[in-house]
N, C-alpha and C positions, 0 to 999 in steps of 0.2 A: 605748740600753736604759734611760738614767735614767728613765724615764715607769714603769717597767712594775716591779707591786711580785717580791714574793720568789717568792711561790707561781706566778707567771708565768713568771717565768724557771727554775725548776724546771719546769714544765710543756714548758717549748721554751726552749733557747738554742742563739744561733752554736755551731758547732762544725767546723771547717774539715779535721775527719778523718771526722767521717763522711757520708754518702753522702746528698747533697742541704743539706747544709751547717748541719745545725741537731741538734741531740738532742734529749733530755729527761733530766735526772734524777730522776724520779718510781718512784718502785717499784709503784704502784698499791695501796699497802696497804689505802685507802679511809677513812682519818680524818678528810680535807676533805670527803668527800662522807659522814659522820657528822654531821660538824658544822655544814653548810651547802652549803642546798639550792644554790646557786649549783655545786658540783662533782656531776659524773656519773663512775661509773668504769665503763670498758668497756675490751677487747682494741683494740689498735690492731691496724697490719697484721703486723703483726711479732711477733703472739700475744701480745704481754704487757698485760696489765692498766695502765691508765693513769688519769691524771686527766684530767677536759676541764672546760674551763669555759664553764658558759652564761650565766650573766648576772655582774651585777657583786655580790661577795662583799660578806656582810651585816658581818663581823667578821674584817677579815684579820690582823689582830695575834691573835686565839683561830685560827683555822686554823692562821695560821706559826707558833707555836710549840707546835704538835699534828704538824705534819710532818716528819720524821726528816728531812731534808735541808735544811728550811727553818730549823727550830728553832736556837734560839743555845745550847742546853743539852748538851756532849758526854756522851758515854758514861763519863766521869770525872767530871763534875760530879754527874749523876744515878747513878751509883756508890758517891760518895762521902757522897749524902746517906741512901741507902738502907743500907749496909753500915758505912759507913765508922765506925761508934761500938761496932760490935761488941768484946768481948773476943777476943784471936788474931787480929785480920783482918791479913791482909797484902794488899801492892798489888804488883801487875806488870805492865809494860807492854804484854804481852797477853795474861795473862789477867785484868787489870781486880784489883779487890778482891774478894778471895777466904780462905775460911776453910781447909779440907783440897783435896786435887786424889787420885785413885784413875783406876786401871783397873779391870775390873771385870763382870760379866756375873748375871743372875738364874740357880739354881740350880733353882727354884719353878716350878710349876705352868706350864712350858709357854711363858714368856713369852721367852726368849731364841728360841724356833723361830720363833716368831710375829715377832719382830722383823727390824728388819733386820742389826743387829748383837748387842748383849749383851741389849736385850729391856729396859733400865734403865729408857727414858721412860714406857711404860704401863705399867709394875711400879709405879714411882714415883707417878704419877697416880692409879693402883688403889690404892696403898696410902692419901692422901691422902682419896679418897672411903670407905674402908670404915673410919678414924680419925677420920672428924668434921671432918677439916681445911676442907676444902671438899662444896658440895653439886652440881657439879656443874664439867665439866672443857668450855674450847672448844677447839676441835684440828681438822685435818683429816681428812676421812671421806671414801668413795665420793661423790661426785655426782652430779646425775639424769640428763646424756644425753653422749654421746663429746664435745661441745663443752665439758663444764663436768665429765671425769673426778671430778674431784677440788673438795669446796668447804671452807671454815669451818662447821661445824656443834656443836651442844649435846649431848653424853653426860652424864646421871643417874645411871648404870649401870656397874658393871664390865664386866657383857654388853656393853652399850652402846660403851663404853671399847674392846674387843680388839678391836672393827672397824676401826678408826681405827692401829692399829700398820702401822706401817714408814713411812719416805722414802718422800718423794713428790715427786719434780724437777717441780714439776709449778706455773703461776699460779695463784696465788688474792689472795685480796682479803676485805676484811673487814668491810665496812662495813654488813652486815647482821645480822652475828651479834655486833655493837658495840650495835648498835639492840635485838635479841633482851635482852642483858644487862643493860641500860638498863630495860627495859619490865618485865623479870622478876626478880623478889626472889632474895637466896640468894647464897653463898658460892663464887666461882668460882677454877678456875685456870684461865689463859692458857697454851696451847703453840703455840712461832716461833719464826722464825729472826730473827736479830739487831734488822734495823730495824724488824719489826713488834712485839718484844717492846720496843725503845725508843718507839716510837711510843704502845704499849700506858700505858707511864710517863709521857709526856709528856701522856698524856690523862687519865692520875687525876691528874697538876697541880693540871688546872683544871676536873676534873668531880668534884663531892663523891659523885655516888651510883656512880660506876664505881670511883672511890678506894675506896669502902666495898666494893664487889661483886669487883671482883678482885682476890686477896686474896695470889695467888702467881703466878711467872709460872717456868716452864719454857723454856730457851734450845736452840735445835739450834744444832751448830757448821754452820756455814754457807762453802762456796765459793763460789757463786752463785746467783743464781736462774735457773731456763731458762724460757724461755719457751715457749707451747705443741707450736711447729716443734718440740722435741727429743722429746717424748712420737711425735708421731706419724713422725717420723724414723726411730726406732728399730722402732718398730711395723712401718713401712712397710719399708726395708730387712731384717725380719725376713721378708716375704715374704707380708703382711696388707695387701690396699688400702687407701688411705685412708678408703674411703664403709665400710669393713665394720672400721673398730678402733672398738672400745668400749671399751677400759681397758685400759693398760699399769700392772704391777706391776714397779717398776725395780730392785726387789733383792731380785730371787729367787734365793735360796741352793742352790746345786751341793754336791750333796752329796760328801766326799771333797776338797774345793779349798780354796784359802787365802780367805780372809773378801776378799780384794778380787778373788776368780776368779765373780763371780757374774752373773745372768741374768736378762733381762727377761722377763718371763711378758706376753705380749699374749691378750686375750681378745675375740672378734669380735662382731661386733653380730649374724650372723648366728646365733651360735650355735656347738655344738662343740668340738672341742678345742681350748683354749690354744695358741698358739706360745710357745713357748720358746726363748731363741737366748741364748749367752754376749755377755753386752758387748763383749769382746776380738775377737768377731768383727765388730763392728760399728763405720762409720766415724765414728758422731759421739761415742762415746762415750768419747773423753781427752780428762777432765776439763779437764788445761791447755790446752787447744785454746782453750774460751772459746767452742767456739760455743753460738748462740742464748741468749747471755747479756743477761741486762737492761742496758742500759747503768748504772743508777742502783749498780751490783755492783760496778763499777772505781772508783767515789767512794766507798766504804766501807771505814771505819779497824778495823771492829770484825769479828773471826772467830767468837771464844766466845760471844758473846751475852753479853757485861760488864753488861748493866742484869739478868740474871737471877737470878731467886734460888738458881736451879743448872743448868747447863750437861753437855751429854752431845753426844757425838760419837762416830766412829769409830774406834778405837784403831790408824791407820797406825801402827804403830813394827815393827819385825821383830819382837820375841821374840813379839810376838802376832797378828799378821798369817795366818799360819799356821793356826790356829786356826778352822776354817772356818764354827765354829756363828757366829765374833761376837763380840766384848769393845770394852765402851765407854769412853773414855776423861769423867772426870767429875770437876767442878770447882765445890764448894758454897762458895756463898755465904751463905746466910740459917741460922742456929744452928736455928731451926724444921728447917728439910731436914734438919741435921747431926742433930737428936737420930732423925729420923721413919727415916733410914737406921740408926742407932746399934740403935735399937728391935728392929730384922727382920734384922741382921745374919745369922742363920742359913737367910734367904732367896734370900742373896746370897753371891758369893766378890768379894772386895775386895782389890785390891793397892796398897799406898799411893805414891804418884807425885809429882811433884814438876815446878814451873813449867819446867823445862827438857825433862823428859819431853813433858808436856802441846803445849811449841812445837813439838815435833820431831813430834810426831803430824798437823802440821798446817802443818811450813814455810811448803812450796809456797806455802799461803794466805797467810800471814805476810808472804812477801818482797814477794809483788804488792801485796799491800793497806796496806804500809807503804812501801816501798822505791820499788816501781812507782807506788802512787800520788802518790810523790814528786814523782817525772817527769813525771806525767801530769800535774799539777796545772802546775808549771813551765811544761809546751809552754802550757794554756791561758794562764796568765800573760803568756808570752812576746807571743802573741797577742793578748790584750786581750781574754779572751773571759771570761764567768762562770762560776766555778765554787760551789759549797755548801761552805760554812766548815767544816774539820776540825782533827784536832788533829794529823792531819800538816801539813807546809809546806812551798811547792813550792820546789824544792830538786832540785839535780845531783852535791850533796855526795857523794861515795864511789860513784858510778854511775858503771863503764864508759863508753867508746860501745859496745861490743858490746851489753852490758847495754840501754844506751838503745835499740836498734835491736830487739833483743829484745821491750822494751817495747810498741816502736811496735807489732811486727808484730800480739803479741797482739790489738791495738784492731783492724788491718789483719782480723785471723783472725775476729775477730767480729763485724763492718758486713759484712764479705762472706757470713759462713753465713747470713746472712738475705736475701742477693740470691740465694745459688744456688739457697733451697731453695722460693724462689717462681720463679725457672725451671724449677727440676725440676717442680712442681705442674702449670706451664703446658704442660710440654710433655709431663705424665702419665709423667715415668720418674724415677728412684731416681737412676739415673744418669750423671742431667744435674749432680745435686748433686754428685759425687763428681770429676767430669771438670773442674768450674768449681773447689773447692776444690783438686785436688791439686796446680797450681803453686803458689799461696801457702799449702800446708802443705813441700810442696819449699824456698819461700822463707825460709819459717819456720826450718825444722831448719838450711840455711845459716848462718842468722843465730843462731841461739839454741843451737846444739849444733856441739860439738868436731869435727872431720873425724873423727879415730882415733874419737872416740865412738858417731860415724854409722854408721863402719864395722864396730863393733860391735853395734850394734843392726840391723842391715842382716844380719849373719853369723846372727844368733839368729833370726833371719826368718827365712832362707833355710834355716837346719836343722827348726823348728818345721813348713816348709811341706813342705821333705821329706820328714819322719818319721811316722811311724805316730804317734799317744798312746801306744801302746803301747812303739813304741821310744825316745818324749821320755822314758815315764817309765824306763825301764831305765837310761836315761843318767843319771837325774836320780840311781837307785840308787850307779851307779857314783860319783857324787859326794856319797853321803852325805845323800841326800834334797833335794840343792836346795842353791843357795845360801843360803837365808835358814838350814838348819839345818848345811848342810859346802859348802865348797868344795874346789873341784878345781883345782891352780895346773899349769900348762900354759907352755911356750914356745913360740915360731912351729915350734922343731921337733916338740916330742914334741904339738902340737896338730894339726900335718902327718900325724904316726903314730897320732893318737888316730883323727884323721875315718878314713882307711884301713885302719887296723886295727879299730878299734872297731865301726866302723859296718857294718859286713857280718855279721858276729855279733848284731847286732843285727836286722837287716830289709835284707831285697836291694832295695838304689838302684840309681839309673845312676849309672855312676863318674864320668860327663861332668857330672851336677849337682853333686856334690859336686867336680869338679875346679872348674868353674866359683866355686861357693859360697867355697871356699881362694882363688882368684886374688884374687876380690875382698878377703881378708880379709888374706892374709899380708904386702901392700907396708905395710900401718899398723906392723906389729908390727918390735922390734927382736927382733935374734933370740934372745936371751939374756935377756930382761925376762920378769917371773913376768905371767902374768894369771887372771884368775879365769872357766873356761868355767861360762856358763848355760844351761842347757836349757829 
């Protein structure tokens, strides 16, 4: 591979885990094919946006250090040169340099419904355009056909602006509304997720009139990118053919549910009514699974979007979770942001948080994207094979082998949801996907989860599938609204007398499903250990 420069081997390298023996680390952002006509970006087969190269690149030393994976410049260096002189700034190792950190949701005009969580990102952007700050915001909007739901597009407007609210799991690319901004005068702000808001950075480097023209940039906290397969997965498992989905809406809020009990709205090309289906009932949608993840996601050290000038996420932590309208978790950088929030405070309800707060809302990400990519980087090592320079290093230090194996599967869980779900395609059913995945999600939970653990999430199944909603929620009464606000502490006996007793006053079972539901649960338990039942 010595012949072949950087943005080559980002495009395709060996890779002896995934399937056909080579990857890519490209995220398809479109800043090679900004810069030089030599890159095209299109969906490969596996839906995600990529680079391809057609002839020989005019200027690969301006390319590679414009490509987030190619570039020698980490998310600390360009942190440091952006933030780092402010009065108050502090640094931390994931959430970058940063000024205050807040939970927090819009009170105003409607923008917390509209969102998918607290409503912060287009409050913030709206406020931005109606202050002078900027004359114009790039972000993603609806796009023009079920192939391209979702594109980068130009808002002037606050009108403009509310269209463009909520997550969108959803490819895009950007190398046109890169060209739009270029071509057109005027005061912009940037909204993306991690590597295209570093990417964004890495291109006012070396471009004086983009340096001029975007002038702020807006961070989503980010777990991965999905590739197209997930959009119409979800769509399609909702009970919407593939040739009739027009647009999936990925966090459509259940009204009465905890902020992470939410619904995909599918809308048909035919026409009609909406589908509507909960996530929860749907198989591709845990998060940690990793399917139909970009590959370029597991070589990424950065969650919060650290090159931004402020950063907004979901507020996972319990005491907010709950909370079913939304509340953001949010992390400023630029004293610009800190006064333009300071300003509208009675716009907003703010709770001040703190860099351990901030990790805990977003572990999960954390561990894979430091810890895992530790490992990950390792096995290529170990192998001889290429990886994209980070400011982790591969490393087995304080990793399990469980953990390791953990790891692998992860990769194992995400090279395969893109073979099953172009079997399922081929053979026109839903659930050919679901028949090829569920030995290595079986495989998975072996490896990656406790047996007693299994066994309890196997038990909360099997009551969940038993019960009415109506009779989950009675239960959920008896314990004081749920775990996340009372728990209910139970032993193998009196949990023996709860299902028996309880559950008939509740809603007439068969006594053989719930005999059955106990077999399986009570050999884990000791008999005298307290544990916490969930509904």
């Amino acid at each position: 591979m010595s012949d072949l420069n950087v943005m080559e081997r980002v495009i395709s390298s060996p890779d002896a885990d995934a399937i056909g023996g080579s990857a890519t680390y490209c995220v398809g952002c479109g800043t090679c094919a900004f810069l030089d006509p030599a890159f095209t970006i299109a969906k490969n087969n596996d839906g995600c946006y990529q680079a391809f190269m057609q002839s020989g690149i005019q200027n690969p030393a301006k390319v590679e250090s414009a490509c987030p994976f190619a570039g020698s410049a980490n998310e600390d260096v360009i942190g440091n040169d952006l933030f780092g002189s402010q009065a108050g700034v502090q640094h931390d190792q994931y959430l970058g340099y940063y000024l205050n950190a807040y939970v927090g949701y819009v009170s105003a005009d409607g923008w917390r419904s509209r969102g998918s969580s607290g409503g912060m990102v287009s409050w913030l952007a709206s406020k931005m355009l109606e202050d002078g700050l900027v004359d114009a915001v790039v972000h993603v909007k609806d796009g023009p056909d079920p192939e391209h739901m979702y594109t980068y597009q130009v808002s002037h407007s606050v009108e403009e602006l509310k269209t463009g609210a909520k997550s969108k799991y959803y490819p895009v690319e950007m190398s046109e509304v890169l060209a739009y901004v270029r071509e057109h005068e005027g005061r912009y702000l940037f909204i993306g997720i991690p590597c295209f808001v570093k990417a964004v950075r890495l291109l006012r480097r070396q471009d004086p009139v983009l340096n001029e023209r975007i002038r702020y940039c807006i961070g989503l906290v980010c777990g991965h990118l999905k590739s197209d397969f997930f959009a119409k997965s979800e769509a399609w498992e909702s009970g919407v053919p593939l040739e009739d989905i027009a647009r999936v809406d990925f966090r459509h809020k259940t009204p009465g549910s905890p902020a992470s009990d939410y619904a995909v709205e599918v809308k048909r090309v035919g026409g009609g009514e909406p589908v509507v289906k909960r996530t929860a009932e749907l198989s591709t949608t845990n998060w940690g699974l990793g399917y139909f993840k970009y590959n370029a996601c597991d070589y990424c050290d950065d969650v919060l979007a650290e090159t931004a000038d402020v950063t907004f996420g979901d507020a996972w932590i319990p005491k907010y979770v709950n909370d079913g309208e939304g509340c953001n978790v949010i992390v400023v950088r630029n004293q610009d942001v800190q006064d333009l929030i300071d300003a509208h405070r009675d716009e907003i309800v703010l709770h001040d948080s703190d860099s351990a707060e901030v990790y805990q809302s977003q572990a999960g990400g954390f561990r894979h994207r430091r810890q895992g990519l530790a490992y990950r980087l390792h096995a290529h090592q170990e192998r001889g094979e290429w990886t994209p320079t980070k400011r982790v290093k591969p490393s087995l230090d304080g990793i399990g082998e469980q953990r390791q194996k953990t790891y692998a599967m992860r990769t194992t869980l995400k090279n395969e949801s893109f073979a099953a779900y172009r079997e399922a395609v081929e053979a026109d059913d839903f659930n050919v996907f679901k028949k090829h995945m569920k030995p290595v999600e079986r495989q998975y939970a072996r490896v990656s989860v406790p047996f007693k653990k299994r066994v309890l999430r196997k038990a909360k199944q099997l009551v969940k599938a038993m019960l009415p909603a109506s009779a989950v929620k009675n239960i959920k009464n008896l314990m004081g609204g749920g775990v996340a606000s009372g728990t209910y502490y139970l032993t193998a006996r009196s949990f023996h007398t709860f299902i028996f007793v309880a559950s008939p006053t509740l809603v007439s079972i068969n006594r053989t499903d719930v005999t059955d539901a106990f077999s399986i649960v009570y050999p884990a338990f000791d008999s005298e250990q307290l544990y916490v039942l969930s509904a």
